[in-house]
PDB file of N, CA, C and O in Angstrom:
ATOM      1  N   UNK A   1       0.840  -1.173   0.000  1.00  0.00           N
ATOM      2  CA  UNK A   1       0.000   0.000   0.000  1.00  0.00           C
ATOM      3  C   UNK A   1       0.885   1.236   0.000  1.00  0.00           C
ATOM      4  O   UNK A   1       1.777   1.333   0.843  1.00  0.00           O
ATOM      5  N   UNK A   2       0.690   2.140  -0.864  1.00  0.00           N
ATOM      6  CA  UNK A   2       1.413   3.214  -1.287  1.00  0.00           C
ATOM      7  C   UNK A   2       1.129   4.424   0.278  1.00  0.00           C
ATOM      8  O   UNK A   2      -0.012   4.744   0.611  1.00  0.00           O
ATOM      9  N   UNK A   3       1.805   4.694   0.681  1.00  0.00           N
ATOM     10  CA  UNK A   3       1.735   5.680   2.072  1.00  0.00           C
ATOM     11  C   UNK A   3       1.476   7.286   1.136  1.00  0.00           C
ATOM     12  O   UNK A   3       2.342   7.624   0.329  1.00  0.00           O
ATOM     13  N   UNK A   4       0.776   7.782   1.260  1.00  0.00           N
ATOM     14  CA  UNK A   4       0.704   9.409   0.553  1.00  0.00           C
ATOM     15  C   UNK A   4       0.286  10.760   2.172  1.00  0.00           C
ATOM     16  O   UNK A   4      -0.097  10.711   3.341  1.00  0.00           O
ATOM     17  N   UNK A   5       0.665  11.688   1.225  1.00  0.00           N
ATOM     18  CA  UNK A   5       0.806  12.903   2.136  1.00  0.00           C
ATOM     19  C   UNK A   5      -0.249  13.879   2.388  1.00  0.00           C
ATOM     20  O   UNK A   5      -0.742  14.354   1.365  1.00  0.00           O
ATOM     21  N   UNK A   6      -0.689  14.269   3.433  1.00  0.00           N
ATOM     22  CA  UNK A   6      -1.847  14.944   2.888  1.00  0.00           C
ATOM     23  C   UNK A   6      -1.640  16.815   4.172  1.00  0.00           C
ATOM     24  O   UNK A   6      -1.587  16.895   5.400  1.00  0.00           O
ATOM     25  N   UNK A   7      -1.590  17.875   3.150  1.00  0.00           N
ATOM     26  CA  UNK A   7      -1.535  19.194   4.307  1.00  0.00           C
ATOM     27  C   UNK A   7      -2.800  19.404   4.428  1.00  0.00           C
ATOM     28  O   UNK A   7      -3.679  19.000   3.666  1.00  0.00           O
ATOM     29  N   UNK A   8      -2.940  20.123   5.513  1.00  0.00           N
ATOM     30  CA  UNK A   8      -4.174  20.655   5.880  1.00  0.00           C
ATOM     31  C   UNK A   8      -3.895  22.300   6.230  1.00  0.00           C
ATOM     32  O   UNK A   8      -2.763  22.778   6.151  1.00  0.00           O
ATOM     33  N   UNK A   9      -4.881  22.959   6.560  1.00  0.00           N
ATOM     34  CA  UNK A   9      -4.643  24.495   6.842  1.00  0.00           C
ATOM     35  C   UNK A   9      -5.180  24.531   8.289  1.00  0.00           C
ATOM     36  O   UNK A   9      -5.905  23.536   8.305  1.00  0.00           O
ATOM     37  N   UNK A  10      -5.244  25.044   9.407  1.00  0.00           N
ATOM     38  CA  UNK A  10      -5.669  24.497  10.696  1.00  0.00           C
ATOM     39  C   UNK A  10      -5.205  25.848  11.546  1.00  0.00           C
ATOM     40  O   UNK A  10      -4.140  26.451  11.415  1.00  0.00           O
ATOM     41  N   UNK A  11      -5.956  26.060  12.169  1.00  0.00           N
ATOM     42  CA  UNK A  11      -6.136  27.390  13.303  1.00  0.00           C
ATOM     43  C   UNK A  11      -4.776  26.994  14.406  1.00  0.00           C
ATOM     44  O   UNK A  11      -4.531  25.788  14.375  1.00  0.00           O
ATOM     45  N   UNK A  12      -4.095  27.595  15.119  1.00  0.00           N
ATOM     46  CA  UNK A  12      -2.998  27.393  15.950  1.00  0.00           C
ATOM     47  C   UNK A  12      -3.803  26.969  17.151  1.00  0.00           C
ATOM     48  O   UNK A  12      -3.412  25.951  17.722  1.00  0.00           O
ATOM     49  N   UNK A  13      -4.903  27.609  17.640  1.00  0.00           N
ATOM     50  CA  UNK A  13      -5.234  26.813  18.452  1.00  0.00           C
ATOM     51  C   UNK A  13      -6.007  25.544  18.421  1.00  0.00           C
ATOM     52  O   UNK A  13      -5.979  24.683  19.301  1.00  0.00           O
ATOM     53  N   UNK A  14      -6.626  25.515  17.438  1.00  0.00           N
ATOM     54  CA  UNK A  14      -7.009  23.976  17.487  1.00  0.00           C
ATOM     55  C   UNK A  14      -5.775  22.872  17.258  1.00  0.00           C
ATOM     56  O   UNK A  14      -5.611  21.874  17.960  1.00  0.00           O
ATOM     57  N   UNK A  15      -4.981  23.249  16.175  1.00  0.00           N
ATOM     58  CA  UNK A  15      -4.019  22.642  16.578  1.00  0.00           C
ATOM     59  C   UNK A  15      -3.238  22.273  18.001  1.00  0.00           C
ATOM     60  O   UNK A  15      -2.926  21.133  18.346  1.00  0.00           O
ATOM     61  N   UNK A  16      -3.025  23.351  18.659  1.00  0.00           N
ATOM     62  CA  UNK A  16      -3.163  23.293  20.068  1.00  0.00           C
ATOM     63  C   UNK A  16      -3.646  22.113  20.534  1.00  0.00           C
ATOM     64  O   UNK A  16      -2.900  21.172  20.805  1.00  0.00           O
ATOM     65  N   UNK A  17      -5.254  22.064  20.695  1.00  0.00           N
ATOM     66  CA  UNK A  17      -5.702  21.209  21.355  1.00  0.00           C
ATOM     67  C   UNK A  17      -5.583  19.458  20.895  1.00  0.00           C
ATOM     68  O   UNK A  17      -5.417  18.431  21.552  1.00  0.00           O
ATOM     69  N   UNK A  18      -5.730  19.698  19.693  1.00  0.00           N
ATOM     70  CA  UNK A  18      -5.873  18.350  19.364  1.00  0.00           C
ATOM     71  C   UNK A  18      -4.232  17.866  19.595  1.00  0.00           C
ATOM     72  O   UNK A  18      -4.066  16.656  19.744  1.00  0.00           O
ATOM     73  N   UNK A  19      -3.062  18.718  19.630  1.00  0.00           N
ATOM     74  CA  UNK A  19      -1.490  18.045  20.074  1.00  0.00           C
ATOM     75  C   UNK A  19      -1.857  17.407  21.727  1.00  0.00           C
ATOM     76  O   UNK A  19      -1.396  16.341  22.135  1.00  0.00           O
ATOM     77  N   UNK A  20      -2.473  18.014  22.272  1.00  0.00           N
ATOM     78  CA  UNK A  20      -3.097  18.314  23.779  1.00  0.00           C
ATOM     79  C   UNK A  20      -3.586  16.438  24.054  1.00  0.00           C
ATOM     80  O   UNK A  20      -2.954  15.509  24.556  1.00  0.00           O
ATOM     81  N   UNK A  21      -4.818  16.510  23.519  1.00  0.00           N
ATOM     82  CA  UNK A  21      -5.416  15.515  23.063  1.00  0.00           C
ATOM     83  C   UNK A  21      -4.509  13.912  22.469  1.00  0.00           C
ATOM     84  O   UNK A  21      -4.980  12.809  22.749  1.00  0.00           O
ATOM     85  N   UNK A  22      -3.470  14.031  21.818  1.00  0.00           N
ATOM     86  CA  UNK A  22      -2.926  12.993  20.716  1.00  0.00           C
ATOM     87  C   UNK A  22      -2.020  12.711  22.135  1.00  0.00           C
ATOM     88  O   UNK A  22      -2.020  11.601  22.667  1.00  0.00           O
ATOM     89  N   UNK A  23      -1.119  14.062  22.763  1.00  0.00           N
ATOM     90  CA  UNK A  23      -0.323  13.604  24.010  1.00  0.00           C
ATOM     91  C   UNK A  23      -1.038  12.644  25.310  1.00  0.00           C
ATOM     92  O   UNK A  23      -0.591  11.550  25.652  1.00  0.00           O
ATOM     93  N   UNK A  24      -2.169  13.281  25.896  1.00  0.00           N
ATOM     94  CA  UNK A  24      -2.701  12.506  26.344  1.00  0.00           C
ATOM     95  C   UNK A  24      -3.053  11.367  26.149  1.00  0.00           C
ATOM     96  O   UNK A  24      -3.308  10.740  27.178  1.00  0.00           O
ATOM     97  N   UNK A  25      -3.240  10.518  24.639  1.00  0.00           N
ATOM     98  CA  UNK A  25      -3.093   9.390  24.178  1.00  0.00           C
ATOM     99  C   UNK A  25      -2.108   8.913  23.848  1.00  0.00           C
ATOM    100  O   UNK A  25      -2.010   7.720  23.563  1.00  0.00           O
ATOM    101  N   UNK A  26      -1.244   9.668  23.815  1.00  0.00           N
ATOM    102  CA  UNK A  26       0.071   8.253  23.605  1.00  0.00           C
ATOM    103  C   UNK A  26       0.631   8.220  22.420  1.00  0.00           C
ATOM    104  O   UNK A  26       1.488   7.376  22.160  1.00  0.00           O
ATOM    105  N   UNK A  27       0.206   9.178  21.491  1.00  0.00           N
ATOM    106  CA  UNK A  27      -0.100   9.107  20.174  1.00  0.00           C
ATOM    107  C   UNK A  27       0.806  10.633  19.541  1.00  0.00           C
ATOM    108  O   UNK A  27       0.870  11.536  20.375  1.00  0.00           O
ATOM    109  N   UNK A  28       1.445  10.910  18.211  1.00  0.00           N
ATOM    110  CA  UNK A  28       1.740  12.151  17.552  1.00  0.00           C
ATOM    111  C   UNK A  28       0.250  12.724  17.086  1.00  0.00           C
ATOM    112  O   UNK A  28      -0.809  12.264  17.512  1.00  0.00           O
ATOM    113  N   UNK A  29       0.338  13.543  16.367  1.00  0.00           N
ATOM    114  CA  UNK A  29      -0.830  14.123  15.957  1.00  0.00           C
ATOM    115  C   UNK A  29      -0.929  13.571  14.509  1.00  0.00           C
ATOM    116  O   UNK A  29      -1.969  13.681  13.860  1.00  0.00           O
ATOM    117  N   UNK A  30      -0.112  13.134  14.154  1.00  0.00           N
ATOM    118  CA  UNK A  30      -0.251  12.405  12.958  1.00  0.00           C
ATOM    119  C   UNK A  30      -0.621  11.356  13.031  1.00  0.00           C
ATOM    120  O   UNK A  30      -1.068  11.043  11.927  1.00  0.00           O
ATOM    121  N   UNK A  31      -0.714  10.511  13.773  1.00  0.00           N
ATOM    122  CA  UNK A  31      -1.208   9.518  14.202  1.00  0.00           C
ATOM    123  C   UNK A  31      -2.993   9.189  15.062  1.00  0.00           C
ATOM    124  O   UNK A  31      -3.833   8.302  15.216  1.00  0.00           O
ATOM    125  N   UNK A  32      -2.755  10.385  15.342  1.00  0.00           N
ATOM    126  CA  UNK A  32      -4.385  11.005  16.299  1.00  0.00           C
ATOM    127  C   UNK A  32      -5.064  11.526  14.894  1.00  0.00           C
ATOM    128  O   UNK A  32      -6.128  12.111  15.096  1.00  0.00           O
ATOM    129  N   UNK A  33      -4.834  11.473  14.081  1.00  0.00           N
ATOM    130  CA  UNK A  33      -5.302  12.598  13.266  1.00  0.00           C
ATOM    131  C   UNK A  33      -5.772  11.060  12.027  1.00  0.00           C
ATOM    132  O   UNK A  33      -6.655  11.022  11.170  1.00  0.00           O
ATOM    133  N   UNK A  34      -4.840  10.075  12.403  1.00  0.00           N
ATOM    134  CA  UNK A  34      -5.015   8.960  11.657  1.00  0.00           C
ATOM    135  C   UNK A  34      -6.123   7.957  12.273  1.00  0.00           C
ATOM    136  O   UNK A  34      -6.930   7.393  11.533  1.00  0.00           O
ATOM    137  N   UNK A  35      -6.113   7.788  13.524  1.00  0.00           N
ATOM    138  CA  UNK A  35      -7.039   7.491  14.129  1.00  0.00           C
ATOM    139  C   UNK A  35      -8.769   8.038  13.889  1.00  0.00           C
ATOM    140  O   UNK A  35      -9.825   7.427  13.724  1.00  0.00           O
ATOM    141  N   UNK A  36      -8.542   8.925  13.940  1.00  0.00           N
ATOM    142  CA  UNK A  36     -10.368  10.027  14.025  1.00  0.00           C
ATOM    143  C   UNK A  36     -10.163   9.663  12.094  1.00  0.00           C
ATOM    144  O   UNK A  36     -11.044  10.236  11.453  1.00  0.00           O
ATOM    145  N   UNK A  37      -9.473   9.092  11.481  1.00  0.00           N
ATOM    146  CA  UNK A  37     -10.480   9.318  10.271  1.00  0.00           C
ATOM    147  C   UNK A  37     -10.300   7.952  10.252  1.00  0.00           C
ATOM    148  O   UNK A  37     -11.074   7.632   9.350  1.00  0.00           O
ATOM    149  N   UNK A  38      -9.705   6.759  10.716  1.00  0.00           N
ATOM    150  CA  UNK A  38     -10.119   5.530  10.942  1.00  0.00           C
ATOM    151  C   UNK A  38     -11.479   5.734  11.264  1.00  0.00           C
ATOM    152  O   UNK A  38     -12.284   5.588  10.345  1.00  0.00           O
ATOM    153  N   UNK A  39     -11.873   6.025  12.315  1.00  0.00           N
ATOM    154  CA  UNK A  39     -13.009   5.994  13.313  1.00  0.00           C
ATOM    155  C   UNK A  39     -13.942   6.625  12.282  1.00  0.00           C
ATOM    156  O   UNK A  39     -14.773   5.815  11.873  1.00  0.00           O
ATOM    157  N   UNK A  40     -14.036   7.834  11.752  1.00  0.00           N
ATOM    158  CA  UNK A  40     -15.084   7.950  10.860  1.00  0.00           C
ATOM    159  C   UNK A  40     -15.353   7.839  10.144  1.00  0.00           C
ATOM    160  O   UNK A  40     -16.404   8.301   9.699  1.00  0.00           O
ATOM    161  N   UNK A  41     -14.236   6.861   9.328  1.00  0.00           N
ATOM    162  CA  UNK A  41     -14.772   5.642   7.935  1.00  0.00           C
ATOM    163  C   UNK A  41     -15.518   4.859   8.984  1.00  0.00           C
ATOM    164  O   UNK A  41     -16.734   5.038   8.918  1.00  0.00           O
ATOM    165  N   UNK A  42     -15.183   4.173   9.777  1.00  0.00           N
ATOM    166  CA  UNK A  42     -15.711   3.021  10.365  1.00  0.00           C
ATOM    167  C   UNK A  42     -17.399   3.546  10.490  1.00  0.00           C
ATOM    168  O   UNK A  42     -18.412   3.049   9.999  1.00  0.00           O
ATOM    169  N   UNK A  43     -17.234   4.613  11.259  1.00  0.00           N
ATOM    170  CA  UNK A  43     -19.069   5.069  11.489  1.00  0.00           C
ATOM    171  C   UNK A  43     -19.477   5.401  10.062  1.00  0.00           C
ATOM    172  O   UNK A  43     -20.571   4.887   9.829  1.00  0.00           O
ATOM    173  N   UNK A  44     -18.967   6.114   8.962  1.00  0.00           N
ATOM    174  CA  UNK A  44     -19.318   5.808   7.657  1.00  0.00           C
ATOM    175  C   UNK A  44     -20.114   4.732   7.333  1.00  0.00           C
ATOM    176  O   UNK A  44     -21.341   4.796   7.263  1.00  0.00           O
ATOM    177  N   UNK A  45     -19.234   3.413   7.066  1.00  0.00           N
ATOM    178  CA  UNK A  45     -19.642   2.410   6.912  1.00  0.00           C
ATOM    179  C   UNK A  45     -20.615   2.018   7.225  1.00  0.00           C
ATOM    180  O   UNK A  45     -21.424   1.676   6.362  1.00  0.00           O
ATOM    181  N   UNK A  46     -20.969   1.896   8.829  1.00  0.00           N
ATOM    182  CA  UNK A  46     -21.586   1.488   9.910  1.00  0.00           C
ATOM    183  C   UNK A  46     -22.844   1.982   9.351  1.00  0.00           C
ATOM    184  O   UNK A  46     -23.704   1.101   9.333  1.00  0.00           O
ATOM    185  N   UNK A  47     -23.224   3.106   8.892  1.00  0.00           N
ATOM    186  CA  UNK A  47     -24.360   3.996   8.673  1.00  0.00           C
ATOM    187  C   UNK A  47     -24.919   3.589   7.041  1.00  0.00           C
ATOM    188  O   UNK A  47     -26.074   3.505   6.622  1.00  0.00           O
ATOM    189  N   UNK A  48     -23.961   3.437   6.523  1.00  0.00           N
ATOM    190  CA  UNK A  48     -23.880   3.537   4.580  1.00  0.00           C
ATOM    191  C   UNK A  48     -23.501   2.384   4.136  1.00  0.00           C
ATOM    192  O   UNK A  48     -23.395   2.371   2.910  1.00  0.00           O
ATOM    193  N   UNK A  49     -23.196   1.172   4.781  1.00  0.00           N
ATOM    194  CA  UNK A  49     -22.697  -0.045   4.166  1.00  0.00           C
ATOM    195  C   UNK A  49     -20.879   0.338   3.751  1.00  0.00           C
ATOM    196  O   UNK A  49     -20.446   1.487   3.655  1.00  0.00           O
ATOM    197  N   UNK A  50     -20.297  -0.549   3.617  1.00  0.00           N
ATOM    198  CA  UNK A  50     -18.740  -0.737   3.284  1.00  0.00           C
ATOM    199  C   UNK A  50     -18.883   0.310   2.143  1.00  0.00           C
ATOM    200  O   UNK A  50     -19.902   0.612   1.523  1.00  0.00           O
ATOM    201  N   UNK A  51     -17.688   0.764   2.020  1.00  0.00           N
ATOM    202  CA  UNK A  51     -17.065   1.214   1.264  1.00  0.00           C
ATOM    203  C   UNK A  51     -16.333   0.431   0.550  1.00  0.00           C
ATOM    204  O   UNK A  51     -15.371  -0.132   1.072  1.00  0.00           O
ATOM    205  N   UNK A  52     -16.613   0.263  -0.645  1.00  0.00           N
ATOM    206  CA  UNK A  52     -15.531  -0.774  -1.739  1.00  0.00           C
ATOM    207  C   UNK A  52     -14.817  -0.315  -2.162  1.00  0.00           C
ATOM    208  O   UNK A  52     -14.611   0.857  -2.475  1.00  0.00           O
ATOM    209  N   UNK A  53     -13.858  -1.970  -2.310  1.00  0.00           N
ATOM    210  CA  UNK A  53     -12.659  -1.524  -2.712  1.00  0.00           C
ATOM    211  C   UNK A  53     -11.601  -2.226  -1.907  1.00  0.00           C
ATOM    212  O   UNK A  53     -11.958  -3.137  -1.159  1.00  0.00           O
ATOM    213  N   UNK A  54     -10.445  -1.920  -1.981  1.00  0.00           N
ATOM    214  CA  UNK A  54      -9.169  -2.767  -1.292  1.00  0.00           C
ATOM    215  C   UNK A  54      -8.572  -1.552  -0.088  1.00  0.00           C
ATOM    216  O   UNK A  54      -7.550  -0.873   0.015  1.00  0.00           O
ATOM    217  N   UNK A  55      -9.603  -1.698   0.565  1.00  0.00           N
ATOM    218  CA  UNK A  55      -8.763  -0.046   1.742  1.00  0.00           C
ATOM    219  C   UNK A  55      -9.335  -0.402   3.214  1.00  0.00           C
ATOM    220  O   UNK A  55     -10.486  -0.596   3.607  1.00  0.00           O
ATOM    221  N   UNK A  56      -8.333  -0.410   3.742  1.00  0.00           N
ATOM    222  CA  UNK A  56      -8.218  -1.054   5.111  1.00  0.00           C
ATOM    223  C   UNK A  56      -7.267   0.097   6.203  1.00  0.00           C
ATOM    224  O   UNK A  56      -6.088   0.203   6.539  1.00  0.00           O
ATOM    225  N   UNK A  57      -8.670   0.896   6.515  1.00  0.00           N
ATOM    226  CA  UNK A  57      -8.148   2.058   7.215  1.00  0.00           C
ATOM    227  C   UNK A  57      -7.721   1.568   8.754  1.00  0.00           C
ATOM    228  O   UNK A  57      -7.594   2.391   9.660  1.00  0.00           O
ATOM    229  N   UNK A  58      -7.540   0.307   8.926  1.00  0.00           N
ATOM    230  CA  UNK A  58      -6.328   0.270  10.680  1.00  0.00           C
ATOM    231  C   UNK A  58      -5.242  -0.168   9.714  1.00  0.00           C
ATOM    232  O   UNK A  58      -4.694  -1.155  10.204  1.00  0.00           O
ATOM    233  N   UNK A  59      -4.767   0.118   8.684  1.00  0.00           N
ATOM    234  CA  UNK A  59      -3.269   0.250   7.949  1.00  0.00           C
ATOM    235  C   UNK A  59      -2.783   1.555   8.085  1.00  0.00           C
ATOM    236  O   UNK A  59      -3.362   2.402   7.404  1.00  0.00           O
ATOM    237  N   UNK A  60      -1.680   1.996   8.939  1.00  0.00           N
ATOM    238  CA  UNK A  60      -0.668   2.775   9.164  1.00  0.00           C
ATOM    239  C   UNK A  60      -0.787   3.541  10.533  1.00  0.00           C
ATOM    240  O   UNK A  60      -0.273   4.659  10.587  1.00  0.00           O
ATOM    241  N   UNK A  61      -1.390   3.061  11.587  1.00  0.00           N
ATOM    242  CA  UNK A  61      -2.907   3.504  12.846  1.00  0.00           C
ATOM    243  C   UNK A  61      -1.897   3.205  13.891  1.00  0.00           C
ATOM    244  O   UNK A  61      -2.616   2.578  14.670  1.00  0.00           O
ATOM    245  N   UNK A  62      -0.444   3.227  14.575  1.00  0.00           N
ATOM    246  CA  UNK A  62       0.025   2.829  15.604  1.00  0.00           C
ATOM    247  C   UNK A  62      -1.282   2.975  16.857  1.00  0.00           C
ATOM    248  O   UNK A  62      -2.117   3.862  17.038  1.00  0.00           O
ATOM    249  N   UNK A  63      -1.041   1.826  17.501  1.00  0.00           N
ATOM    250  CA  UNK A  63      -1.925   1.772  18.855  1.00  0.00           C
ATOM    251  C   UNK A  63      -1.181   3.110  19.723  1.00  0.00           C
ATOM    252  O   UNK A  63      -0.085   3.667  19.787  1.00  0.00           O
ATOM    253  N   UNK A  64      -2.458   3.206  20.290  1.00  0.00           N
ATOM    254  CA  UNK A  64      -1.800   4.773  21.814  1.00  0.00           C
ATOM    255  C   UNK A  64      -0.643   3.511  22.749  1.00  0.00           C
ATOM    256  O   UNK A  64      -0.409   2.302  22.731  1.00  0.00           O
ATOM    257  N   UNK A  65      -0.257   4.578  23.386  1.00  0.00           N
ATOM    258  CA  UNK A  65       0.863   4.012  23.876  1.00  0.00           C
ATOM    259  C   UNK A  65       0.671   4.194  25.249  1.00  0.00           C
ATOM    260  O   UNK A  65       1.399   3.807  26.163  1.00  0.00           O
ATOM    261  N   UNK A  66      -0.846   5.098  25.336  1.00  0.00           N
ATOM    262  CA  UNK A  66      -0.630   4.608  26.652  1.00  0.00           C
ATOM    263  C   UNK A  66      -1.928   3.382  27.206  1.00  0.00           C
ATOM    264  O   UNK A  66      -3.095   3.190  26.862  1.00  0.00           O
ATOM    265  N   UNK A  67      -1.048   2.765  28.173  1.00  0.00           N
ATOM    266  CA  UNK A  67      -1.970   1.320  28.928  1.00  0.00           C
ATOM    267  C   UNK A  67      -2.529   1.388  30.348  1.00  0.00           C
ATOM    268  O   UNK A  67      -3.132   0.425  30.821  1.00  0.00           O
TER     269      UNK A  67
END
């Protein structure tokens, strides 16, 4: 699976919070940020049926680190 890049444009403080947020989990923000759109394909789905195709969004998702 090809890894691609994606920028976003984002307010300093929300950025803020959500670093806030990803620390408290255990997690970079790149990784928190990978998570919440795991999670809202998944409720996608959940609501709309699968999404087709060969895409398996817990690919590249490190677990939080904290236990």
């Amino acid at each position: 699976m090809a890894i691609k890049s994606v920028s976003i444009r984002i307010e300093q403080e929300m950025l803020d919070k959500i670093a806030y947020v990803a620390d408290y989990e255990g997690r970079s923000v790149n990784s928190h940020v990978l998570v919440l759109i795991r999670e809202n394909i998944k409720a996608f789905e959940e609501a709309n049926g699968v999404i087709e195709g060969n895409i398996n969004p817990d690919v590249n998702v490190k677990p939080t680190r904290k236990q």
